[in-house]
N, C-alpha and C positions, 0 to 999 in steps of 0.2 A: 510652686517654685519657691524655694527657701531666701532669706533674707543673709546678707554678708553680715554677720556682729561679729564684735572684738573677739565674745569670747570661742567661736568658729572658727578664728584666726588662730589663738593661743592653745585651743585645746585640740589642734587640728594632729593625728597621729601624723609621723614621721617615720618612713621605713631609713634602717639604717643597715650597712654591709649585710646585704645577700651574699648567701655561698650556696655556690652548686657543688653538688655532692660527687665523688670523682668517677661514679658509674652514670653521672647527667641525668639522674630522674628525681632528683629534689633538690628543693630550693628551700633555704633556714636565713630567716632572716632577724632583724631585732625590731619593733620598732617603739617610739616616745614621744609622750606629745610634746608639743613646740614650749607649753611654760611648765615648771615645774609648778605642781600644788603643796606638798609637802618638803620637811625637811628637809628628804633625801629625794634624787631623782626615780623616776622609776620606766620602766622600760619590759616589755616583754618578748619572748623569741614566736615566730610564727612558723610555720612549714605547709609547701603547699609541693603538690606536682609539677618540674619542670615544665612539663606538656601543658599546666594550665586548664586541665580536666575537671580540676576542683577545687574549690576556693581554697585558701588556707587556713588554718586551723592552728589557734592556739596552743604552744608546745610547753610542755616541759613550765607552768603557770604558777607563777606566784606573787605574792604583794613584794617586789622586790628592784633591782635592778638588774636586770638580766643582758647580757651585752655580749657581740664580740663571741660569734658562734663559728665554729669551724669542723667540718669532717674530718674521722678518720680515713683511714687508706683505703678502706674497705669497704664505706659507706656506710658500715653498721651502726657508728657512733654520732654523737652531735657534744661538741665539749663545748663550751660557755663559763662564760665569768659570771657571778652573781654574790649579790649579799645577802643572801634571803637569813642566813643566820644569825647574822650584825652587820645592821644597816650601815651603811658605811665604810666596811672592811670587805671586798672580795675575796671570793674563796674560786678555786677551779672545780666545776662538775663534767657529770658526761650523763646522756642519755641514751638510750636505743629507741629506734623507732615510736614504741608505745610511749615516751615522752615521763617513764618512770627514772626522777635525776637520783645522781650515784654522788655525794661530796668524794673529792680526791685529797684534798688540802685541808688544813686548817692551822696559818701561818698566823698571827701576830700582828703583823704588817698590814697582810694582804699580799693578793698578788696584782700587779699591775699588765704584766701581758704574758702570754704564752707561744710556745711553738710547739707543735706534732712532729715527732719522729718519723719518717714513714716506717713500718714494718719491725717498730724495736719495742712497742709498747711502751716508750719512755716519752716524757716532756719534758723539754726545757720553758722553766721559769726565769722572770724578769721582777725579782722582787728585792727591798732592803732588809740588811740583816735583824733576824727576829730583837734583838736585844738593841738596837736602832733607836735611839730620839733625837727630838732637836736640838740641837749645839745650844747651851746654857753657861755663860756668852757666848753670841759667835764673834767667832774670830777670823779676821783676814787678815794675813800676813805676806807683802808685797816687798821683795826685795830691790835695790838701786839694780837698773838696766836688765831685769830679769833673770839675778843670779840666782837659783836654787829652785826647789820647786814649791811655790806659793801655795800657804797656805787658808782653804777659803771654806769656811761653814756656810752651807745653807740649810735653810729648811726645810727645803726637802730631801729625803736621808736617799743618798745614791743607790740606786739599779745594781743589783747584782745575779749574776748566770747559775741558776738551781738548775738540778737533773732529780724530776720528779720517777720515780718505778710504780708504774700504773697497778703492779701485780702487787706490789709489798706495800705499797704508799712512805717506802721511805725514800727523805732527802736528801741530798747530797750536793756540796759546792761542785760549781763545774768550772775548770778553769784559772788561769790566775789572772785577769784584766787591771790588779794592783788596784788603786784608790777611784780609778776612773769609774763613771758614770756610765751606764746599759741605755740605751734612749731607744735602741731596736735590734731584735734579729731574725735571721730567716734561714730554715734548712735548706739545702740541699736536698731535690726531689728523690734521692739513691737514700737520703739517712746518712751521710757520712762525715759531710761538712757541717759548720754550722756558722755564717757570717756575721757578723755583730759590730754596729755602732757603737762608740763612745765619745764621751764628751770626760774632759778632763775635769769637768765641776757637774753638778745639776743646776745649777743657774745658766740662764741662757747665755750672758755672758760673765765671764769668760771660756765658759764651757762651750759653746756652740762655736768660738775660735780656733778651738785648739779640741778638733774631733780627730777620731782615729777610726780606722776600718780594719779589722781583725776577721782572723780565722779559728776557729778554735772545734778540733775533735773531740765528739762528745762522747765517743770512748774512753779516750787519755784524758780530754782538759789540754792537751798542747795547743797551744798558739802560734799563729803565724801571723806579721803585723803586716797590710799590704798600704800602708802609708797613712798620709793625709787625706783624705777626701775634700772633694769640694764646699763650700760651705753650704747651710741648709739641708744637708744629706739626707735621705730617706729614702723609703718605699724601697727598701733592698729586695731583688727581685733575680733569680736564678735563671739563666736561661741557657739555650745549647747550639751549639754549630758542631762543623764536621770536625773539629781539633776537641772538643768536649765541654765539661761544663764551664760556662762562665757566670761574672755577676752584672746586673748594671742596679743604678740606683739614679735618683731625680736630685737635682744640686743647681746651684746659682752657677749660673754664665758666667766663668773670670774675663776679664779681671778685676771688675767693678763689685760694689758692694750693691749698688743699685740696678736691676735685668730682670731680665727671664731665666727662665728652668731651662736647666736641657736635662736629655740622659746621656749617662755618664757609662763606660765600660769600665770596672772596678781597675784591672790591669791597664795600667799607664794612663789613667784617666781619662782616655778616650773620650771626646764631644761627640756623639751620634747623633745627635741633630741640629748640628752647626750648620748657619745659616738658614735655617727654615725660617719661615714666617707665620706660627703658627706655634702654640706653647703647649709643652707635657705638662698635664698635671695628675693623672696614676699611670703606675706599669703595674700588672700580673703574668704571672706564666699562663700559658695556656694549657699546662696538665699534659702537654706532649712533646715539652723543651721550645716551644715559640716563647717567645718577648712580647705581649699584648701591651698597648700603651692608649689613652684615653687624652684626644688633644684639645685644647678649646683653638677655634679657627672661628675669629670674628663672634658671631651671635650664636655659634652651633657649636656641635660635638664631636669630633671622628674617632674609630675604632680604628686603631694604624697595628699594625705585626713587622716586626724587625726583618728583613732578608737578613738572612747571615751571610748570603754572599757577594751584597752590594753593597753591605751595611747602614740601606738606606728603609726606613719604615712607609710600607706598602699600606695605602686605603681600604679598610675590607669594608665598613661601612659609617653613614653617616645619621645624624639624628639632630632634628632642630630644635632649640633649646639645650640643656644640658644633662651630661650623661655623669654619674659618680661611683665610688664605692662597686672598684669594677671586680669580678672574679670569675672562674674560668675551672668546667671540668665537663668530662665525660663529653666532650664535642658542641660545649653549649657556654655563654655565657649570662650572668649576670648582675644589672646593674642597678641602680635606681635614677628614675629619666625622670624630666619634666618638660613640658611644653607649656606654649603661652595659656593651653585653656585646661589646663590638665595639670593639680599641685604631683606632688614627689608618688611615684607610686614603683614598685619592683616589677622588671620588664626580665622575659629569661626570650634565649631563642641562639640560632646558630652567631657565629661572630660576625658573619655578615650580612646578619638579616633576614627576615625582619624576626624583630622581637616582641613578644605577647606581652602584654600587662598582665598580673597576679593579682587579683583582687575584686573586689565588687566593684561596680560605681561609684561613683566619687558624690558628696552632695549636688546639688540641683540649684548652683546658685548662679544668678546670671551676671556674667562677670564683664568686666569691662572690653570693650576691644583695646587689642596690643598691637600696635604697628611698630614695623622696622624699619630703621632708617637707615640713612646712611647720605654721608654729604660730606663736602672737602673741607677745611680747617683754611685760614687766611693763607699760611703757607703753602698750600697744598695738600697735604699730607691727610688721605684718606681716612674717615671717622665711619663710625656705626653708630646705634643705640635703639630706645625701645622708647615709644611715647604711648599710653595707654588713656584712654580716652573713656568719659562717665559711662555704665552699660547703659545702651540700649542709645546711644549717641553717634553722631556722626562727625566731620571736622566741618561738613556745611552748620552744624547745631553752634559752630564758633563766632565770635572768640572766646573761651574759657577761661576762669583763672586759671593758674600756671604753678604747681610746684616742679622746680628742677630737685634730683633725689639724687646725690654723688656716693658715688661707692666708696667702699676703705680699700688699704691697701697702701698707695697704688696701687701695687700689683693684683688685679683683682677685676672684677668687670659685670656687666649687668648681661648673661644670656638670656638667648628668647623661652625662659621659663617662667611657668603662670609667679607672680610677684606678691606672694602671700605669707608674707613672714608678719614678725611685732616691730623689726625697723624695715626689710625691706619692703613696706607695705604700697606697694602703686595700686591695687588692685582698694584695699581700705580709701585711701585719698578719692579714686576715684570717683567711691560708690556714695561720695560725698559732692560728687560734682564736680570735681578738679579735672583736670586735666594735669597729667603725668611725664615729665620727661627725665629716663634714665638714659644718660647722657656714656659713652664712654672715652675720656680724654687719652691724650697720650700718657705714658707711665702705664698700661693698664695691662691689663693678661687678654692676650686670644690673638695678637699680632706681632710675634717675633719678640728678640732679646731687645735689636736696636729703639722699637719703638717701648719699649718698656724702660730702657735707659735712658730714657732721652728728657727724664727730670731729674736726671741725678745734680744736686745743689742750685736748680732751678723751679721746684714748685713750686706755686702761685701763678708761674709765669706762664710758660705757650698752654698749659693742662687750663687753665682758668681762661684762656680763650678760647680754649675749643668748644668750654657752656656755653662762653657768649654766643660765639658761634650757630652753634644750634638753636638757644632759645631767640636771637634773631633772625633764624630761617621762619621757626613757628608763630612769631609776632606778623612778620611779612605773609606767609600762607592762612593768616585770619585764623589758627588754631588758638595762641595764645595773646589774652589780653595786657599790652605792657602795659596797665596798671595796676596790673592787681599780680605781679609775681612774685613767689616765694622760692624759698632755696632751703634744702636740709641734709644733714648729713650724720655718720657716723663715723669716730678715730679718725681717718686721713679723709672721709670725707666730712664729720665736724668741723677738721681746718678748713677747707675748703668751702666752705660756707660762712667761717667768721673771716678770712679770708675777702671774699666776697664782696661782705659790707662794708670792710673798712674801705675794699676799692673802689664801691660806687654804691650811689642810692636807689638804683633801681628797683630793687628787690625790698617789697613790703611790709616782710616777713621773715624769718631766719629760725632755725631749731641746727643749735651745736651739740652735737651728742656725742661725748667721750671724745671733744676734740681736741688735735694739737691746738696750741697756742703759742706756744715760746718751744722753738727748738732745741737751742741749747739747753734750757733748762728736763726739757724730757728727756735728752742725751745721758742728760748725767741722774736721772733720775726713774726713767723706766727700765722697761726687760731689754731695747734691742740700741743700745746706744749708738754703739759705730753704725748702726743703720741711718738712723735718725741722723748724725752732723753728716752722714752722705747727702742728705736729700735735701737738708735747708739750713740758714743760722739765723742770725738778727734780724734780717731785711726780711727774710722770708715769713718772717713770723705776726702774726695776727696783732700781738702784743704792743709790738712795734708801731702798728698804725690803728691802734683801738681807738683814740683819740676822735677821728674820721666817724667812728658808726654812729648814725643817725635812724637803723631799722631796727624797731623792736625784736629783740633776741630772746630766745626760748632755749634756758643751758640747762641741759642732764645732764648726770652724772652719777655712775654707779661708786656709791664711797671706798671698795675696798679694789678698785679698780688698780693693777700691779704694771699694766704694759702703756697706758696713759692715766699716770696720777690725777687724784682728785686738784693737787694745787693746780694743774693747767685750769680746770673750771675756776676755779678759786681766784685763780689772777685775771680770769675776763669779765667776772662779775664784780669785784673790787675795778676793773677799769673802766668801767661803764658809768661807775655812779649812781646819779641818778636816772641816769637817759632809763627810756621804756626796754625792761626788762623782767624776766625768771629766773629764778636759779632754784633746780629740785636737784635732791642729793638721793639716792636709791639705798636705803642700807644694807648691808649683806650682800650689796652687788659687785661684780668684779665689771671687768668689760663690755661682755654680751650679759645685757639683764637676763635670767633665768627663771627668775621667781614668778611663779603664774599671776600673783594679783598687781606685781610690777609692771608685766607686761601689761596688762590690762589697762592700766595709769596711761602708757605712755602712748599706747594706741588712742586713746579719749583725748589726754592734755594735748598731743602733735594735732588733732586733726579739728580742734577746737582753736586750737591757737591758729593755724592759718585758715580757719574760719570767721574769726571775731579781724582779723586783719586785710582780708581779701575778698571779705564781703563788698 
C-alpha cells in the first residue's frame, strides 16, 4: 500500500473536458498534472472506448499543451488547441483516429477558442487581431455621467470572430461586433446561427458590466443583437422545443450582485429555474436538441434535462460527490466525477445511469475516512459539510486536533469528493493526524439563490457562525479537541480565517492564503470590484479588527496575484507587527499557485505550521 506524499498530490494527472464523439463510441479527453514543472503548462489528449472496453490510450502526443478537444460531425475528426510549435502560442489542429495531427492555423496571437461548424467544414475562431499589442500607455478615458463611449486599454488585446476554411486554410473576419470583446460562442446544432458573448472591454470590469448577447450568420457576418444578458453569462448552450431552436445560458440571479446561477432562456430572459433550491453549474445539449444541465444539490451532483413543455428540469440521475465538464453525444454522456475515495477520474454511460469510470486504478493509498454532515446553524437554517478523519481512524480514536478548511468564493462549496488538491488538501492534513472539518456556511453553492444571497454586505457575520457552529458540535461529540484548533483558508476563505482571529482566540493556528483583508481597498483594486463593496466594507474587514489577533498567522501570497492583490497580504502583515507571524510571497504566482515546486512549499510549510502549533 502506497504512502500519501506532497509530491503524489501535485503530480497527481487531472482529466479535464471529455467529449463524446456524436456516433457515442469515443471518448477524447485532456488531461494535467495538478503543478506545473516547467515554464509552460503541459497537458496531453487521451482517447479511450465509450463502452470502457479498453484503457485509453495516448492521442495525438507531444511535449506540449494540448487542450480543449472536440469532434467533428462525423466522428472522423478530433480538433484540439496546442502549442506544440511555440510554447506558448496555440495553434488549431485536427486528427483522425490514427492520432496523425494536421496544423490548421498559424496566427500570431494564437487562438484562444474555437467552434465547429456542423457539415460546412469551416471554424469559427476567437482570436486578437494578428497586428495586436499591448496599449503603450494605456489609456482610460471616462467621461462626467457616462457621456460618450469610454475609452479603456487593457492588456489583454480583445477577442475577435475569425472564419477559418478547413479546405483552403484561409482566414477571414466574420462579422462586425465593433470594439467589443468575444468571451464566448456556440453554433447552432443545423450550422446556421452562431451565438456570441461580449463584453464591452477585456477587463473584467467594466467589461463583464456592460455584456452583450449577439447573433451573427456565419454566411453573411449579419448580426442580430438580442440584448443585455444577465451578468456572469456563459455556457451558451443551444437547445429545441416544438416552436424550434432556442438558446439558454447560466448567469447571476437579478437583482443582486450577490446569489446564485440560474439558467437563463436567451429570448426575454427567461429564469428557468426560479425558485429551486439547488444551483446550475454547466448546461450541454444533448446531441438531439435536449437541455442537459449539471446541478450541485447539497454534497451531490444531479444530471437534470429541461422539459420543454413544463419548462421545468427533470432528474435523470444523481452521483455522490461531484460531477463536471459535462458533454453529450451519440446517446451517452461524459463527465469527470469524483467521490470521497475516488480522486477526478472520466466516467462515460447513458444520462441516466449508471456510468463507467475510463481508466486503470487509481494508486493504493489509504486514505482518510470522509464523513458527511449535516446540522442546523443557531438560526435554524439547515448546514452540510465533510469532516474527514486520520486513515485508518475512528471518531471513538477522538479528540483530535482540528483544522477547519473554509472554501472561496462564497459561492462555492466543499462536495463529497476525495479532497486531494495543494489547497484543498483534507485528505494531506489528515494523513498527518488531523482531523479535517470542511464546513459549508451560508453564501455558498449547492442550496438555492436565497441561501447564497444571504451574505450580501454581511460576511463575517451569520457565514462565521455557522463554523462555529459546526466545530462546537465536533468539540461536544469528542471528535475535535478545543485546544489544539486551527483555521485555513483561501481568497474568501483567507478572509474568513483572519476574520476569525481577530474575533476570537480560540483557534491556535491560522494559514491566510490569498486572503481578503480590507474590502474597500480590494474593490478599488482587484478584478471584480462591484462584487466585492456587495459583500463587505470597513466593519467587515479583517483590517479593521487586526489589532485583536493574538494566533500565530501563516500569510501566502502568490506576488503577481490580479483578483486579490498582494498589498491585502501586505497590510495584514505590517498589522501584526511583531505578534507571532509568516509572511511568504510565491513569485510568478497569480491566485491559484501553479508552479509545481510552489505547490510543493505550501503543502510542507501549511501542514508543518499546524503542526509545530497544535502539537
Amino acid at each position: 500500500m502506497g504512502e500519501l506524499t506532497a509530491e503524489s498530490v501535485v503530480d497527481r494527472m487531472v482529466p479535464q473536458t471529455p467529449r463524446v464523439s456524436p456516433d457515442g463510441r469515443w471518448v477524447v479527453s485532456a488531461s494535467a498534472p495538478v503543478g506545473q514543472a516547467g515554464e509552460h503548462p503541459e497537458s496531453g489528449l487521451w482517447l479511450a472506448p465509450a463502452d470502457g472496453t479498453q484503457p485509453p490510450r495516448a492521442f495525438a502526443a507531444a511535449a506540449a499543451e494540448d487542450r480543449d478537444p472536440r469532434w467533428s460531425a462525423d466522428s472522423a475528426w478530433v480538433y484540439f488547441l496546442s502549442d506544440r510549435a511555440d510554447r506558448g502560442t496555440a495553434q488549431l489542429y485536427r486528427a483522425g483516429l490514427a492520432g496523425e495531427p494536421e496544423r490548421l492555423t498559424d496566427r500570431h496571437p494564437g487562438i484562444r477558442e474555437y467552434v465547429l461548424l456542423p457539415d460546412s467544414g469551416a471554424v469559427v475562431l476567437v482570436a486578437p487581431e494578428e497586428k495586436a499589442g499591448p496599449a503603450d500607455p494605456r489609456v482610460r478615458v471616462v467621461r462626467p455621467g457616462g457621456a460618450g463611449t469610454p475609452t479603456w486599454d487593457t492588456v489583454e488585446r480583445p477577442g475577435r470572430l475569425w472564419l477559418l476554411d478547413t479546405a483552403t486554410r484561409a482566414i477571414r473576419p466574420l462579422g462586425d461586433l465593433g470594439p467589443r470583446h468575444v468571451v464566448e460562442a456556440a453554433a447552432r446544432p443545423d450550422g446556421a446561427t452562431l451565438a456570441v458573448l461580449t463584453w464591452s472591454v477585456a477587463d473584467r470590469e467594466p467589461g463583464l458590466f456592460d455584456p452583450g448577447l449577439h447573433l451573427v450568420d456565419p454566411a453573411t457576418g449579419d448580426r442580430q443583437d438580442l440584448g443585455t444578458p444577465a451578468l456572469e453569462a456563459g455556457s451558451l448552450t443551444w437547445w429545441r422545443d416544438e416552436a424550434g431552436w432556442r438558446l439558454a445560458y447560466l448567469g447571476l440571479t437579478p437583482p443582486g450582485l450577490i446569489g446564485g446561477n440560474a439558467v437563463f432562456d436567451a429570448v426575454g430572459r427567461r429564469n428557468l429555474t426560479a425558485g429551486l433550491g439547488v444551483c446550475p453549474i454547466e448546461l450541454a445539449g444533448s446531441g438531439d436538441g435536449a437541455l442537459l444541465a449539471l446541478f450541485a444539490e447539497g454534497l451531490d451532483t444531479t444530471i437534470r434535462c429541461l422539459d420543454p413543455a413544463s419548462g421545468t428540469f427533470t432528474e435523470l440521475g444523481r452521483a455522490p460527490g461531484s460531477l463536471q465538464d459535462l458533454s453529450a453525444g451519440g446517446g451517452r454522456i461524459a463527465v469527470v466525477g469524483s467521490t470521497a475515495a475516488e480522486p477526478d477520474a472520466v466516467h462515460c454511460g447513458p444520462p441516466g445511469g449508471p456510468l463507467g469510470r475510463l481508466g486503470g486504478p487509481h494508486p493504493d493509498i489509504p486514505w482518510g475516512t470522509q464523513e458527511r454532515l449535516s446540522y442546523r446553524a443557531g438560526d435554524g437554517l439547515e448546514l452540510d459539510g465533510l469532516l474527514v478523519l486520520p486513515p485508518g481512524r475512528t471518531r471513538a480514536d477522538g479528540p483530535f486536533p482540528l483544522v477547519t478548511l473554509v472554501h472561496g468564493g462564497p459561492y462555492d462549496r466543499f462536495a463529497d469528493r476525495c479532497q486531494l488538491g495543494w489547497f484543498r488538501n483534507g485528505q494531506w492534513l489528515a494523513a498527518a493526524g488531523f482531523a479535517v472539518f470542511l464546513p459549508n456556511p451560508r453564501g455558498g453553492l449547492g442550496h438555492g439563490h436565497a441561501f447564497a444571497a444571504s451574505v450580501a454586505g454581511d460576511v463575517g457575520g451569520a457565514e462565521f457562525t455557522d463554523l462555529l457552529t459546526g466545530i462546537d458540535l465536533l468539540v461536544e461529540a469528542g471528535v475535535a479537541d478545543e485546544n489544539r484548533l486551527g483555521i485555513g483558508g483561501g481568497s474568501h476563505g483567507g478572509f474568513m480565517a483572519a476574520w476569525a482571529v481577530a474575533h476570537t482566540d480560540r483557534f491556535k493556528a491560522a494559514v491566510v492564503n490569498a486572503g481578503v483583508v480590507d474590502w474597500p481597498l480590494l474593490a478599488a483594486t482587484g478584478e471584480h470590484g462591484r462584487f466585492e463593496l456587495a459583500l463587505g466594507g470597513r466593519e467587515n474587514s479583517p483590517i479593521t479588527h487586526a489589532h485583536r489577533i493574538s494566533t500565530p498567522v501563516l500569510i501566502v501570497h502568490g506576488e503577481d496575484d490580479t483578483n486579490v492583490p498582494l498589498s491585502q497580504a501586505e497590510l495584514l502583515h505590517h498589522a501584526l507587527g511583531d505578534r507571532e507571524h509568516e509572511f511568504v510571497v510565491y513569485p510568478r504566482e497569480g491566485h491559484s499557485l501553479r508552479g509545481r515546486g510552489h505547490q510543493l512549499d505550501f503543502l510542507h510549510r501549511t501542514r508543518a505550521w499546524f503542526s509545530a502549533w497544535l502539537a
